[in-house]
C-alpha positions in Angstrom: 2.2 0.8 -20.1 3.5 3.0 -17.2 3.3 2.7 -13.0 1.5 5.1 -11.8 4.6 6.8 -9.8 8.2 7.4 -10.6 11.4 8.2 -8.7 12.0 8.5 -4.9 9.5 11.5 -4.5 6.9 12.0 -2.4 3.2 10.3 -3.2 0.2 9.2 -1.4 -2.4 6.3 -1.8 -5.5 6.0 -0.6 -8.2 3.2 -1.0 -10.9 1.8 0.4 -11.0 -2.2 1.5 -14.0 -4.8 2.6 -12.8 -8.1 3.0 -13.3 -10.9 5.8 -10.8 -13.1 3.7 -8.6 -15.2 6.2 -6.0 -15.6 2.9 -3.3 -13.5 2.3 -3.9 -11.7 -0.7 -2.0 -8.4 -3.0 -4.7 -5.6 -2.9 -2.2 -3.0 -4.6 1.4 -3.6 -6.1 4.3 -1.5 -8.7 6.3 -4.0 -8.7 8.3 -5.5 -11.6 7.4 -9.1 -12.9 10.6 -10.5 -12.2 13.9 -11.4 -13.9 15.5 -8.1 -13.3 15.2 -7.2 -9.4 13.4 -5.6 -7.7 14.1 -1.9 -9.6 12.1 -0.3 -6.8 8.8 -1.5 -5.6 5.8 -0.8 -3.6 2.8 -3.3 -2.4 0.1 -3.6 0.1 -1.0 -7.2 1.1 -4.0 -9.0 3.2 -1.8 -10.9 6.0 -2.3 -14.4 6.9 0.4 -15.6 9.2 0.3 -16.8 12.6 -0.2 -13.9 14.8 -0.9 -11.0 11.8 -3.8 -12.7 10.4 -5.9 -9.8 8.5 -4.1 -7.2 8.8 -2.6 -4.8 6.1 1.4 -4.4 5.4 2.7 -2.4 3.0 6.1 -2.4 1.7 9.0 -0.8 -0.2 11.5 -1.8 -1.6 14.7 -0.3 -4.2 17.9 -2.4 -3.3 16.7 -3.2 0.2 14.0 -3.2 2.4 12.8 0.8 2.3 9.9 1.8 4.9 7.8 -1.0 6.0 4.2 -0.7 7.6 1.8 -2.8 9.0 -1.5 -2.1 10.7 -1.4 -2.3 14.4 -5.4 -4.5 14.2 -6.8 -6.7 11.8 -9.2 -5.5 9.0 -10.9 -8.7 7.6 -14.1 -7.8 9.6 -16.3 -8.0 6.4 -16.7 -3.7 6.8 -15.7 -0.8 4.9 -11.8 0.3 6.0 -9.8 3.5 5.0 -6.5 3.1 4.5 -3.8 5.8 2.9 0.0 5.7 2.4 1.6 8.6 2.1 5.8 8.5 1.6 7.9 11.7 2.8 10.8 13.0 4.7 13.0 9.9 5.5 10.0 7.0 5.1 6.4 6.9 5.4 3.1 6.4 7.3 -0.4 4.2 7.2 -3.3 6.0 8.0 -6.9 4.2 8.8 -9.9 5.4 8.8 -8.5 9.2 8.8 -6.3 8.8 11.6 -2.5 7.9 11.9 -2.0 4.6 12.2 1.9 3.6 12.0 5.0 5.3 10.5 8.4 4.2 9.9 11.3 6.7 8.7 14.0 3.8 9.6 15.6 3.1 5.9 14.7 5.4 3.1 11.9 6.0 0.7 11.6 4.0 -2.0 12.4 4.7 -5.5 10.2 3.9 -8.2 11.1 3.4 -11.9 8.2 4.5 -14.2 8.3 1.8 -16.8 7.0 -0.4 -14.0 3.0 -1.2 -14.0 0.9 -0.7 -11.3 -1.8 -3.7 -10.4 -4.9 -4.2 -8.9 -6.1 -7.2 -6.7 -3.2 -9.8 -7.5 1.0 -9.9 -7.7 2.0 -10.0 -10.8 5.4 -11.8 -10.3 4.5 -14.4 -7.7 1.7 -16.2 -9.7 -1.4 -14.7 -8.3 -1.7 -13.9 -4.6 -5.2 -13.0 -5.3 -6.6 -10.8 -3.1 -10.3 -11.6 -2.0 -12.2 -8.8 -1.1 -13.6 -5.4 -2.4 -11.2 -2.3 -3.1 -13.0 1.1 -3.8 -12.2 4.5 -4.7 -8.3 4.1 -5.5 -6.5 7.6 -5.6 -2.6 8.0 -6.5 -1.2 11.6 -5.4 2.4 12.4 -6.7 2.5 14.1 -3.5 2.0 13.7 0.3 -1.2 14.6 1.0 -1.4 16.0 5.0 -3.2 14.2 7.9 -6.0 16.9 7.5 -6.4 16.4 3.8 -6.6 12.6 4.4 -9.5 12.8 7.6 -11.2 15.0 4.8 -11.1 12.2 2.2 -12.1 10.0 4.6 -15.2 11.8 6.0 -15.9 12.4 2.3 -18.3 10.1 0.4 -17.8 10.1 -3.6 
């Protein structure tokens, strides 16, 4: 199989979490399985340490730490939560619930290599990391999607 996304272009992702999960936990990952670096990865994980418990961090990474996000407040309340990634210029933001949430153009976007798979609710290289919870209405964009575009999908039921 293939990841989902390839090279160091832009791309958004956009999914929809219920959890009230007090474990940390991969929701999303492209990642490879270990053995041969990190060749350029992506993944968004439940928190549980001291001081970040339930909130949401995603991370990139090619041959060093690329853009790094986390929520600024917990999402473990057991309701429905928005969230979309969107990589582009130097870096990348979080968005909740339709709205901008945190951004960090510090070190690069990541580049991904396409042979790598993407996965759904556990990490594939760190034996498990299950994440407990409810994910709906995943969508992968080879392309940032704008702040308008993603308070549209947001206010949008499927």
């Amino acid at each position: 199989g293939t990841g989902m996304l390839s090279g160091d272009g832009e791309f958004s992702i956009l999914i929809w979490i219920n959890t009230s999960s007090t474990e940390s936990g991969r929701i999303i990952s492209q990642r490879s399985p270990g053995g041969g670096g990190y060749l350029g990865a992506y993944y968004v994980d439940l928190l549980s340490a001291s001081g970040k418990e339930g909130k949401i961090k995603f991370t990139t990474y090619t041959s060093g730490w690329d853009w790094r996000v986390t929520s600024s407040s917990a999402l473990n309340d057991g309701n429905w939560k928005h969230l979309a990634f969107v990589q582009q210029d130097n870096g990348g933001k979080m968005y909740l619930n339709g709205s901008l949430d945190q951004t960090d153009n510090s070190n690069g976007k990541v580049n991904l290599l396409s042979t790598i798979k993407t996965y759904l609710g556990y990490d594939n290289r760190n034996s498990g990391a299950y994440y407990t919870g409810k994910v709906d209405d995943l969508k992968i964009y080879n392309r940032a999607l704008s702040a308008s575009e993603i308070q549209t999908l947001f206010n949008t039921s499927d």
